[in-house]
DOMITOR-788968 format. One record per residue (C-alpha): residue number from 1; chain; residue in one letter; x, y, z. Coordinates in nm, 4 decimals. Example, Ala and Ser with C-alpha at 12.3 -4.5 7.8 and 13.67 -1.06 7.14 Angstrom:
<recs>
REC   vexnu   lumlum   rofi         c1         c2         c3
REC       1        A      A     1.2300    -0.4500     0.7800
REC       2        A      S     1.3670    -0.1060     0.7140
</recs>
This chain:
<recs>
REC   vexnu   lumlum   rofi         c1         c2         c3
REC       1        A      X     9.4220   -18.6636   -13.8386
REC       2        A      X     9.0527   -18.5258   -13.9478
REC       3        A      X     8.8182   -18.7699   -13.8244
REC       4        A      X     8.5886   -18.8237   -14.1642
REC       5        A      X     8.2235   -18.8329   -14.1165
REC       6        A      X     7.9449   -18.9258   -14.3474
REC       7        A      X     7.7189   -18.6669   -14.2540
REC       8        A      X     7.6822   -18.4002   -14.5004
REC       9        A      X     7.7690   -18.0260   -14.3522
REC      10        A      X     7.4605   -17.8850   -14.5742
REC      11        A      X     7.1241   -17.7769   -14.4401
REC      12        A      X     6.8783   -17.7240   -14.7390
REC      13        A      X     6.6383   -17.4421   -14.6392
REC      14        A      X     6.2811   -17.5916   -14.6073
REC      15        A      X     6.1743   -17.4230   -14.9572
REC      16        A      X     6.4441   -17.6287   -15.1105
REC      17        A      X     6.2166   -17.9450   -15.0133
REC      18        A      X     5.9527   -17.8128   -15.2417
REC      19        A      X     6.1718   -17.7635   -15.5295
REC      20        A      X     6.1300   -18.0563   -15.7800
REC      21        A      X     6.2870   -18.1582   -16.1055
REC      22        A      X     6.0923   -18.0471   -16.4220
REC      23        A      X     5.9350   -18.3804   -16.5989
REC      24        A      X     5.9528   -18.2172   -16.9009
REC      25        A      X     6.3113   -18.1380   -16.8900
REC      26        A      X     6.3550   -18.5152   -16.7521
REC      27        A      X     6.1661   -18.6264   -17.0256
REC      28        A      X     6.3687   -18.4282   -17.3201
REC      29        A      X     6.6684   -18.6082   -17.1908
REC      30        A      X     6.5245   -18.9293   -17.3985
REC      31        A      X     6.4431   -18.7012   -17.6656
REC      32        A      X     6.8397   -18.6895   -17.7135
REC      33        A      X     6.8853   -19.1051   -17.7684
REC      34        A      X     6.9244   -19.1027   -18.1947
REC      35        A      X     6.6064   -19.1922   -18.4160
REC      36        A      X     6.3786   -19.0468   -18.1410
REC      37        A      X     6.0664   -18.8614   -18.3107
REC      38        A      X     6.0015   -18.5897   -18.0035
REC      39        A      X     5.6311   -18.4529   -17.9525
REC      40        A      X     5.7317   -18.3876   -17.6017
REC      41        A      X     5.9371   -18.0725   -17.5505
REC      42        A      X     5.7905   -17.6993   -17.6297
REC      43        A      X     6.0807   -17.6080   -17.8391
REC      44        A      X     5.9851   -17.3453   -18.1280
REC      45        A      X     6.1111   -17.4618   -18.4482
REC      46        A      X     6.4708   -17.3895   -18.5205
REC      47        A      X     6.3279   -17.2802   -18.8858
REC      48        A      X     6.1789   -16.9881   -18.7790
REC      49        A      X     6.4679   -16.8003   -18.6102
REC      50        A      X     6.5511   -16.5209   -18.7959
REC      51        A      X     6.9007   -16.5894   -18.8456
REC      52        A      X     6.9735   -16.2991   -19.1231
REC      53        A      X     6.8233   -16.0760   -18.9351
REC      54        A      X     6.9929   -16.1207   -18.6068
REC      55        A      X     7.3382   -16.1792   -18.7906
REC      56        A      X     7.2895   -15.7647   -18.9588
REC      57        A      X     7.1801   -15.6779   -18.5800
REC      58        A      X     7.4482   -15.7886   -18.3752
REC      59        A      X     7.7310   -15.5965   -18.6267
REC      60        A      X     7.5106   -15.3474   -18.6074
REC      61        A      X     7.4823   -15.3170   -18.2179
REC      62        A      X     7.8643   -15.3840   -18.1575
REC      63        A      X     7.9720   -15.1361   -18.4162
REC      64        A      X     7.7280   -14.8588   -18.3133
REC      65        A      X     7.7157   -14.9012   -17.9929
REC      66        A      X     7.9614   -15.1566   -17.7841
REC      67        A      X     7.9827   -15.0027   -17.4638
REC      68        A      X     7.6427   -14.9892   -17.3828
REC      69        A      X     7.5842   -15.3621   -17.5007
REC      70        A      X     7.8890   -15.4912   -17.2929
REC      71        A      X     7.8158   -15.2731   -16.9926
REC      72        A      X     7.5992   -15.3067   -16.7097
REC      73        A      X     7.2636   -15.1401   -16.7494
REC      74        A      X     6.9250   -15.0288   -16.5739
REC      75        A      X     6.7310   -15.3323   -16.4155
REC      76        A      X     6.4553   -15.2301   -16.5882
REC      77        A      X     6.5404   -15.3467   -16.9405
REC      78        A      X     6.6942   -15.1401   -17.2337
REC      79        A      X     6.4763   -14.8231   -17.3167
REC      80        A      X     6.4139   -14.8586   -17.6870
REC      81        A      X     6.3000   -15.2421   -17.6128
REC      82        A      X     6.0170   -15.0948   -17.3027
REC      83        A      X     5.8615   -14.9131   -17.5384
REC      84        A      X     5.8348   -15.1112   -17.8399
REC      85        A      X     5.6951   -15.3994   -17.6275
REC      86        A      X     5.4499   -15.0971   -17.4787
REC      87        A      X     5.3545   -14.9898   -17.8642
REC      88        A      X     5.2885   -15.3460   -17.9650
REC      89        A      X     5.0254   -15.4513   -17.6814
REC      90        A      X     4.6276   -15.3572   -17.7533
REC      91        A      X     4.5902   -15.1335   -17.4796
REC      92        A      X     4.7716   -14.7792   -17.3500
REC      93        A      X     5.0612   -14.9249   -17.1813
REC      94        A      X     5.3358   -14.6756   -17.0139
REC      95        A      X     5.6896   -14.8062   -17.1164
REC      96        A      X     5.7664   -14.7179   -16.7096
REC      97        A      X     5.5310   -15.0157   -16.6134
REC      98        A      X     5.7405   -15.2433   -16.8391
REC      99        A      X     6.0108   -15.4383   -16.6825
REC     100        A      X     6.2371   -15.6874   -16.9009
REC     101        A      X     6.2849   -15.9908   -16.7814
REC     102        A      X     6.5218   -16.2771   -16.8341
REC     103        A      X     6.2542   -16.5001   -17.0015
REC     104        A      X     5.8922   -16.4986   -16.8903
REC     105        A      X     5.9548   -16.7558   -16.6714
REC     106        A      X     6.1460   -16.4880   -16.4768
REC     107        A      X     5.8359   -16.3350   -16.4396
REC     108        A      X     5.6740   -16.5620   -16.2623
REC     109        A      X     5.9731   -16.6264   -15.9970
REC     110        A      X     5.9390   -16.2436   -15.9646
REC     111        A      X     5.5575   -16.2488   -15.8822
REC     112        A      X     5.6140   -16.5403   -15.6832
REC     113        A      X     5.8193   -16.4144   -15.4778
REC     114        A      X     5.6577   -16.0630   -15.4203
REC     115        A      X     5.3380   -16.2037   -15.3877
REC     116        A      X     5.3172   -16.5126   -15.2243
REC     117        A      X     5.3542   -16.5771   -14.8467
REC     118        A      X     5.4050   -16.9477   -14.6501
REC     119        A      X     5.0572   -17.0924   -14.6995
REC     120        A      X     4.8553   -16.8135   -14.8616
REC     121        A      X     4.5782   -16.9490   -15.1144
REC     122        A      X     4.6745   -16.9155   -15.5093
REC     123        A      X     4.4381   -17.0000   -15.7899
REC     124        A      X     4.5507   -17.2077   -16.1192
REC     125        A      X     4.3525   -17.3558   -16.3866
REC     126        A      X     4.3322   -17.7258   -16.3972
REC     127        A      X     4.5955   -17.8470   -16.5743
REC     128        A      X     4.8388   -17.5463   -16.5810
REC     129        A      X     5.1825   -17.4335   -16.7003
REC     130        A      X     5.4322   -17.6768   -16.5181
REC     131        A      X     5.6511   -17.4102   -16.5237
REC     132        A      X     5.4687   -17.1672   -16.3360
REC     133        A      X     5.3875   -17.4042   -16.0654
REC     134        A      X     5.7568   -17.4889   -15.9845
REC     135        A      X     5.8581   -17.0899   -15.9882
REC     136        A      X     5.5399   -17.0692   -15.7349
REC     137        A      X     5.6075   -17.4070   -15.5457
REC     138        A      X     5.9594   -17.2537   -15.3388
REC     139        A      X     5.7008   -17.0255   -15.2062
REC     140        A      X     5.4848   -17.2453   -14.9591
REC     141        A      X     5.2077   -17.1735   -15.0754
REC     142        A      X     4.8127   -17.3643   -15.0797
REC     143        A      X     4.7807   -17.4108   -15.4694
REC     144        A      X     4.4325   -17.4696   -15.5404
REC     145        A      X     4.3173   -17.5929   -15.8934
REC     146        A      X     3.9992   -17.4197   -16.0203
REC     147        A      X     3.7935   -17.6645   -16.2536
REC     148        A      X     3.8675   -17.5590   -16.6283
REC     149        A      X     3.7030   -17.6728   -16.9557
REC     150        A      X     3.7380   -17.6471   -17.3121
REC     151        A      X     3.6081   -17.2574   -17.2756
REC     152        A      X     3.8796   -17.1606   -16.9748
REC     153        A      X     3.8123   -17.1424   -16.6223
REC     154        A      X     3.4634   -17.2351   -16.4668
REC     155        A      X     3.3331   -16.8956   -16.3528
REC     156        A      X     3.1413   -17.0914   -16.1058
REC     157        A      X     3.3742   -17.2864   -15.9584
REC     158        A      X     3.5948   -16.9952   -15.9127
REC     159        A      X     3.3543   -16.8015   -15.7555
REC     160        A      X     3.3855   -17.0658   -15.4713
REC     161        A      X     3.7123   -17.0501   -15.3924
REC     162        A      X     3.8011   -16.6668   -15.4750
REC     163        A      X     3.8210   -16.5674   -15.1431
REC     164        A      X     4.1422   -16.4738   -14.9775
REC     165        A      X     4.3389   -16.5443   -15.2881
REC     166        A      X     4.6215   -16.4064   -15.3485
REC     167        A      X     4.5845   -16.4431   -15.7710
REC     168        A      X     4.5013   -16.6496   -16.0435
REC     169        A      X     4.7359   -16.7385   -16.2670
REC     170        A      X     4.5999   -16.8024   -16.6016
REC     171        A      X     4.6837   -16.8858   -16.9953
REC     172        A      X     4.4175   -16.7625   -17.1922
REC     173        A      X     4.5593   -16.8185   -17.5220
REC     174        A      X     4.6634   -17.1847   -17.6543
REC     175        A      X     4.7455   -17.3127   -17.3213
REC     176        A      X     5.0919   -17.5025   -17.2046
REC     177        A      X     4.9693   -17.7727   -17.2156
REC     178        A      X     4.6209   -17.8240   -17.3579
REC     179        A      X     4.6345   -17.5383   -17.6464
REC     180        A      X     4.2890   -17.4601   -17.5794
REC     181        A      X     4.1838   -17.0653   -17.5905
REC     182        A      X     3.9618   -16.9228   -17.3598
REC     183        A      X     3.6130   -16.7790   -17.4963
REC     184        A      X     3.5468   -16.4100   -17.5236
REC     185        A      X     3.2114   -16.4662   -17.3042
REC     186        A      X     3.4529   -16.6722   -17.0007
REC     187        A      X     3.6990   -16.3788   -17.0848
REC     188        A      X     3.4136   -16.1489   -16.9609
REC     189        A      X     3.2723   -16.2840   -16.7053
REC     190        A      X     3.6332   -16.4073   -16.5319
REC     191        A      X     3.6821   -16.0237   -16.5648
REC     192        A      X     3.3775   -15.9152   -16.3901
REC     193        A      X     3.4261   -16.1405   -16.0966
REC     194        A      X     3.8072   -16.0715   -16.0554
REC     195        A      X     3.6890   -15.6595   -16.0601
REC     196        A      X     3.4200   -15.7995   -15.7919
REC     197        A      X     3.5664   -15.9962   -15.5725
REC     198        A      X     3.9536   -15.7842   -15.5980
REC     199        A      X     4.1085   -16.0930   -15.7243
REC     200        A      X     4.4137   -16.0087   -15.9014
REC     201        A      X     4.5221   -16.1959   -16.2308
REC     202        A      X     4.8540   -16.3270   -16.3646
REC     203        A      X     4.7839   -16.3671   -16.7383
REC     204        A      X     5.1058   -16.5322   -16.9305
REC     205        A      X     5.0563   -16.4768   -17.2859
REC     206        A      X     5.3627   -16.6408   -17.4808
REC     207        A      X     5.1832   -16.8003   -17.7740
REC     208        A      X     4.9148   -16.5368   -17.8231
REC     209        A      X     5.0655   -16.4157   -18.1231
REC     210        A      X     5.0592   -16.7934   -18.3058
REC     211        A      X     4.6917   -16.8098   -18.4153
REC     212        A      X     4.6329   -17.0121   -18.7012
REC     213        A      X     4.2959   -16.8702   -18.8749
REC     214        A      X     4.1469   -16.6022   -18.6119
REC     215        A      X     4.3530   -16.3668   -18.3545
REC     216        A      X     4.2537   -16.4599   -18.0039
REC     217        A      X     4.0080   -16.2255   -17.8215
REC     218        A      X     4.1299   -15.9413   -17.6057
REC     219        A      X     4.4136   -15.9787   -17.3472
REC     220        A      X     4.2496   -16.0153   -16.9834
REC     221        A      X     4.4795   -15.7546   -16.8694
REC     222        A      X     4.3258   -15.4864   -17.1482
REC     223        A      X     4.0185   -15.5034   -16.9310
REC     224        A      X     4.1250   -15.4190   -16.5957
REC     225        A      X     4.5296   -15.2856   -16.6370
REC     226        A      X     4.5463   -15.1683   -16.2559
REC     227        A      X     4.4088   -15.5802   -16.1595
REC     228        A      X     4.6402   -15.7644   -16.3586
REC     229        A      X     5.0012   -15.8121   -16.4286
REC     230        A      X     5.0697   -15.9561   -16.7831
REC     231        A      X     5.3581   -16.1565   -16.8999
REC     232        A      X     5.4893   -16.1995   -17.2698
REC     233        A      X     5.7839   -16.3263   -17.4332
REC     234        A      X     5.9831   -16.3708   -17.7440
REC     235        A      X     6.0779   -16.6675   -17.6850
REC     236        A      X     5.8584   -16.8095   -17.9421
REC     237        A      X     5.8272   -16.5132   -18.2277
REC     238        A      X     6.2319   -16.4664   -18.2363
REC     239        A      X     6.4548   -16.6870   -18.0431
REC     240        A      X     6.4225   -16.8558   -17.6921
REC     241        A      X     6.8301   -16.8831   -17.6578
REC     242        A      X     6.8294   -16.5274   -17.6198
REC     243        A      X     6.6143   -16.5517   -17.2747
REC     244        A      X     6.4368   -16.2162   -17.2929
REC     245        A      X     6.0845   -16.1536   -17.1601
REC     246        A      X     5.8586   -15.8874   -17.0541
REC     247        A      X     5.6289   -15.7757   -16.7478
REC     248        A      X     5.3586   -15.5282   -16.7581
REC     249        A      X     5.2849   -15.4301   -16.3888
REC     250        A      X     5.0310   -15.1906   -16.2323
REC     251        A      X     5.1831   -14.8879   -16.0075
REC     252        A      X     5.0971   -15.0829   -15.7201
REC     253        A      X     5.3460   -15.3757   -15.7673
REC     254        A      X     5.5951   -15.2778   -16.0420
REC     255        A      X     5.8737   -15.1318   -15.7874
REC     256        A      X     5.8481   -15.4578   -15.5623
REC     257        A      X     5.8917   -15.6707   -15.8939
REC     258        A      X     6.1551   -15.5001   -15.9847
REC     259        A      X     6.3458   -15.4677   -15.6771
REC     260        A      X     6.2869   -15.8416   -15.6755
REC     261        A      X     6.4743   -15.8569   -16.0554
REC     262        A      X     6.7410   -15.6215   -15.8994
REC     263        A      X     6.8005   -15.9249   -15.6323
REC     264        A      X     6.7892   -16.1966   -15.8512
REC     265        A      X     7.0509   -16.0726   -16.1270
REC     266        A      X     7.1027   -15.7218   -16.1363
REC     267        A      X     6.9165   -15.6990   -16.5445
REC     268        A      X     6.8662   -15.9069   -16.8260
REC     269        A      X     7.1776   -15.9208   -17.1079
REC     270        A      X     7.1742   -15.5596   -17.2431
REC     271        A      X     7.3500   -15.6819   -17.5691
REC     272        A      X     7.0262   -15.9344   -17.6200
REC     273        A      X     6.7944   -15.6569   -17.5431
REC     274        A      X     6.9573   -15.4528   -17.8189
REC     275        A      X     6.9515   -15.7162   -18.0678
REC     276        A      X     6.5731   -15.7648   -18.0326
REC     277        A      X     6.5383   -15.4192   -18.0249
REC     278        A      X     6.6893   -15.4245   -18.3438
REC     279        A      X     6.5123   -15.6592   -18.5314
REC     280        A      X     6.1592   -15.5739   -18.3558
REC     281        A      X     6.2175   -15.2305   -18.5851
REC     282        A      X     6.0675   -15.1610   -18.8699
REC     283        A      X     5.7584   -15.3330   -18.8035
REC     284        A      X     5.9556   -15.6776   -18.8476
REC     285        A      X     5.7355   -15.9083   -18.6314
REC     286        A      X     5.4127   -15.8291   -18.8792
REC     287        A      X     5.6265   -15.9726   -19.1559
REC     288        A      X     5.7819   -16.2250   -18.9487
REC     289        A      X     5.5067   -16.3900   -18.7490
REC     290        A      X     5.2717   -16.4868   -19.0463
REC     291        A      X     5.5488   -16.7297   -19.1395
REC     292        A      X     5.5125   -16.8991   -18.7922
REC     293        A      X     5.1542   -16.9339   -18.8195
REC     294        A      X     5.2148   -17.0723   -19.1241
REC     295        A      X     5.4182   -17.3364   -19.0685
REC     296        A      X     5.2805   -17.4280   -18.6997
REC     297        A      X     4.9256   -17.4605   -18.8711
REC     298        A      X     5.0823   -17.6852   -19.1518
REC     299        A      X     5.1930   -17.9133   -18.8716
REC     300        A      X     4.8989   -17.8739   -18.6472
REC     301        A      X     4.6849   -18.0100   -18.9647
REC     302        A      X     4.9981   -18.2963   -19.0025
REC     303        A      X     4.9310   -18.4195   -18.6867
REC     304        A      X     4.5300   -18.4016   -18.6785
REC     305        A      X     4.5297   -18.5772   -19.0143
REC     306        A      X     4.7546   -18.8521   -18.8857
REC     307        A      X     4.5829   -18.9460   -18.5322
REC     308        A      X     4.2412   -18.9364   -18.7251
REC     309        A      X     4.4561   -19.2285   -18.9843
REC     310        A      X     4.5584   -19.4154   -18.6945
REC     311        A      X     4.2809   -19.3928   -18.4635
REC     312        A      X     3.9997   -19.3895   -18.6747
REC     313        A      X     3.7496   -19.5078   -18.4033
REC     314        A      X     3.8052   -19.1914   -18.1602
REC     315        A      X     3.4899   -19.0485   -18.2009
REC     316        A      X     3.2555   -19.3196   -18.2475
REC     317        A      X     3.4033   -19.5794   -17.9528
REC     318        A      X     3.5933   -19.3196   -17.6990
REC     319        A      X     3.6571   -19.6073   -17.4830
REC     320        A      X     3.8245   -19.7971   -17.6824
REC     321        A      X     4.0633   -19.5100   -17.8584
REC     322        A      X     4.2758   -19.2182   -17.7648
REC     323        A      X     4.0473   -18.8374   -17.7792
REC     324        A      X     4.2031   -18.5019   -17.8666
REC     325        A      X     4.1078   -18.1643   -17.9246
REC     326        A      X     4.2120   -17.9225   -18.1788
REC     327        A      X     4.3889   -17.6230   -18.1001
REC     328        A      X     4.3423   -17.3184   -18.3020
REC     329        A      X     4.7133   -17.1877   -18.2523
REC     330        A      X     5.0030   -17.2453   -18.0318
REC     331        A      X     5.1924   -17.5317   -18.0052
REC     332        A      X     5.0327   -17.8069   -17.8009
REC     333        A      X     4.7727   -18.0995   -17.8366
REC     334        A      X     4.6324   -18.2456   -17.5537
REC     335        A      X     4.5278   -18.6089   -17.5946
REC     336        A      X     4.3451   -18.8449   -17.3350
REC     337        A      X     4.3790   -19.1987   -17.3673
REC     338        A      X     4.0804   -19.4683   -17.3059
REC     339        A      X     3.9565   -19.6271   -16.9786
REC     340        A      X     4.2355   -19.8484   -16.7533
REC     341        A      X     4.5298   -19.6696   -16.9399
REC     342        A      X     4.8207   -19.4898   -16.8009
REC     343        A      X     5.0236   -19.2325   -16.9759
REC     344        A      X     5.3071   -19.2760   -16.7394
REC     345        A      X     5.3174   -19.6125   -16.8181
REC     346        A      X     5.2265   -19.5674   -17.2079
REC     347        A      X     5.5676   -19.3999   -17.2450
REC     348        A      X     5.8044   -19.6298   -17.1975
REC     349        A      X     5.6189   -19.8428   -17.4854
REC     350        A      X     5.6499   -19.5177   -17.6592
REC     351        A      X     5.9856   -19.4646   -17.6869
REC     352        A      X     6.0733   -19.8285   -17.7107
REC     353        A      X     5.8896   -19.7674   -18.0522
REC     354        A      X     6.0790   -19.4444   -18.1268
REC     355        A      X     5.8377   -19.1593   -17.9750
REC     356        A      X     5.8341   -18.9543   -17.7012
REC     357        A      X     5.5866   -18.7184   -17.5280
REC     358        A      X     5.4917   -18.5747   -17.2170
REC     359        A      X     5.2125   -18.7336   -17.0111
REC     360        A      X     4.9828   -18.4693   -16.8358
REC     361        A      X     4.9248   -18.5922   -16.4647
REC     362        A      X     5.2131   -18.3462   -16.3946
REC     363        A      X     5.0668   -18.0689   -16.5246
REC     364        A      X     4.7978   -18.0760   -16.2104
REC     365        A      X     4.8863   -17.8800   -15.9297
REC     366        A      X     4.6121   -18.1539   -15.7519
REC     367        A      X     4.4436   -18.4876   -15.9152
REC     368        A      X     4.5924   -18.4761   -16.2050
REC     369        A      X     4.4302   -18.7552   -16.5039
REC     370        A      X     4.6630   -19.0271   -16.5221
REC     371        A      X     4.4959   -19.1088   -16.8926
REC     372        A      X     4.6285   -18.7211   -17.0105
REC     373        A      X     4.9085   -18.6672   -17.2774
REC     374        A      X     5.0628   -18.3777   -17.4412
REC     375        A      X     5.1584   -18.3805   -17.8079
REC     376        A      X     5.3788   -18.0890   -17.9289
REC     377        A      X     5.3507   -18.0479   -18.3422
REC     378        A      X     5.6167   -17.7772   -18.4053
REC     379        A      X     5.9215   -17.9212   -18.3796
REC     380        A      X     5.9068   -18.2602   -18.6026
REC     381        A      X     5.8296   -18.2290   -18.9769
REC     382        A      X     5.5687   -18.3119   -19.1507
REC     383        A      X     5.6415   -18.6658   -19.2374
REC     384        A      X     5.7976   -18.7396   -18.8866
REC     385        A      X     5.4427   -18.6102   -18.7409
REC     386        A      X     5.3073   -18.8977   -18.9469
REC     387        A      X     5.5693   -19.1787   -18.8687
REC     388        A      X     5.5631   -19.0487   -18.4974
REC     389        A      X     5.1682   -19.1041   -18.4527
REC     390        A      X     5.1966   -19.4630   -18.6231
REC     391        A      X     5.4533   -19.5214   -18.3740
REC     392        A      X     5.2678   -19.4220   -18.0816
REC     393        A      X     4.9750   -19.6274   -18.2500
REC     394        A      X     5.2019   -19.9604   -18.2659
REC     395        A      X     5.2901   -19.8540   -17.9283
REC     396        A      X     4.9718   -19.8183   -17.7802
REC     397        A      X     4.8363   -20.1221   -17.8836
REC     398        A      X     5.1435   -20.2893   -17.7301
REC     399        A      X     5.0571   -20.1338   -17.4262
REC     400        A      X     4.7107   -20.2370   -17.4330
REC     401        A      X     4.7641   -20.6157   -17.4660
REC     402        A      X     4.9641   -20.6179   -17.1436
REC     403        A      X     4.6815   -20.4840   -16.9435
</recs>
């Protein structure tokens, strides 16, 4: 007879400790209960997937040609794709230093993993992309925050703790999860000092292209290529189902990268890379984009107009009310709440009223602001932007009377 035991035969590898369950994703799992208005997930609008146009592309790739979409293919990424992502950046980009990756957040598990050692010093704005700190986390590295404002990182601050990093990582445009934009003057200047100091920058771009009146001012990366590696996506100009993303990597690092892509899952899905191809031709994103603007700025407005209804003493008794900003693209606003409160605790007052969102304390790799929230405007209509915020009103003012 097999004696049983109850000790599990498993030993998790010590970077397994430092893995952690995304809040976000935790979060959306609420966003699934019926009647739930969701400003928490950073899901692009279903309404701008180009449905048509993907429909004519994949008869067009299987009937012209199915071998190469079925087969395996070059870790790299699909040709055709390498250098239509190379002709569509604002700088002279070689399609060789273009690797395709399974969504940008691929990208960042690459660079993690060919950059980062056990306990080696890595810059990130305060807050930063969730994301990108889990991919890093595994790692073991010393995350240090760098104090950020509405204008980006503080040059000052940075200057401080430069030394012996290994990168910044960085979201110049719209930021996951505040949506503010850095300034064209912090742009310099952050550029200066990294060429100074040989600090190399990660700049993930994914929402650059969703400016609502005025493009964003030049990519980081177009200042110093050989300093930076850049990382894009179409997740949220064509479809995020179809997991496809981009790296643009200096000489230096792009083999390591992509023998680091070659480990992880031989190349992204050839037959997705030839349906964006596909579509991208043409000059398809110019027309296509617009529309998203469009429609995300329509929203945007939605939910400014309705927190100004509902909170109507924000700017004139801060303590007493909820603050935002307003983001001039993207998809997130970031909202603080007043003195005492807790968004953590806010939330389950929230979605007892029939809203969700995602409170920010998470989104610090270090002393993150308990009183921080994240409101995402793309995904609800217009009129469920409205009934959301009166909800969140109603709940906030429940939440208030039990403190």
């Amino acid at each position: 007879m097999t004696p049983t035991t109850n000790h599990s035969p498993w030993h998790l590898a010590r970077r397994a400790e430092r893995m952690n369950p995304s809040v976000i994703r935790e979060i959306l799992k609420v966003t699934e209960r019926p009647g739930i208005i969701s400003f928490a997930g950073g899901l692009p609008s279903s309404k701008t997937f180009p449905v048509a146009e993907f429909d004519a592309a994949c008869a067009k790739v299987l009937r012209d040609d199915p071998a190469g979409a079925l087969q395996y293919a070059a870790s790299e990424g699909f040709g055709p794709l390498r250098e239509s992502v190379a002709e569509m950046l604002p700088w002279n980009v070689d399609p060789a230093q273009v690797l395709i990756t399974t969504g940008s957040q691929q990208g960042l598990d690459l660079v993690a993993k060919v950059l980062i050692d056990a306990n080696s010093k890595i810059l990130v704005e305060s807050p930063t992309y969730l994301g990108a700190v889990m991919a890093f986390m595994p790692m073991e590295p010393q995350v240090v925050s760098v104090v950020s404002d509405d204008g980006g990182v503080d040059i000052a601050d940075l200057s401080t703790k430069a030394s012996d990093a290994r990168f910044l990582y960085v979201l110049p445009n719209f930021q996951n999860p505040t949506g503010r934009t850095m300034s064209e003057s912090r742009r310099a200047a952050l550029s200066a000092l990294a060429s100074e100091r040989g600090l190399p920058l990660i700049e993930d771009n994914p929402y650059g292209d969703l400016w609502f009146d005025a493009p964003p001012p030049a990519p980081l990366t177009a200042r110093n290529p050989d300093g930076c590696i850049y990382l894009g996506s179409f997740s949220k100009v064509l479809a995020p189902g179809l997991r496809l993303g981009f790296v643009v990597a200096p000489q230096a690092v792009y083999p390591k990268l992509l023998q680091a892509k070659q480990a992880a899952d031989l190349h992204s899905p050839g037959f997705n890379q030839r349906m964006i191809a596909e579509v991208m031709k043409d000059g398809f994103l110019d027309r296509h984009v617009p529309t998203i603007r469009a429609l995300y700025k329509s929203q945007r407005d939605a939910m400014l107009q309705a927190l100004a209804q509902h909170f109507p003493d924000a700017n004139g008794q801060p303590d007493q009310s909820p603050t935002w900003n307003t983001p001039a693209g993207g998809m997130f606003l970031w909202a603080r709440l007043p003195k005492g409160m807790n968004a953590v605790d806010l939330l389950p007052f929230a979605v007892a009223q029939g809203v969700a969102f995602v409170p920010g304390a998470p989104f610090y790799a270090d002393h993150g602001d308990p009183r921080t929230l994240r409101l995402s405007f793309v995904t609800p209509s217009v009129d469920e932007i409205h009934r959301g915020v009166g909800a969140l009103a109603l709940a906030l003012k429940t939440y208030a009377a039990t403190l």
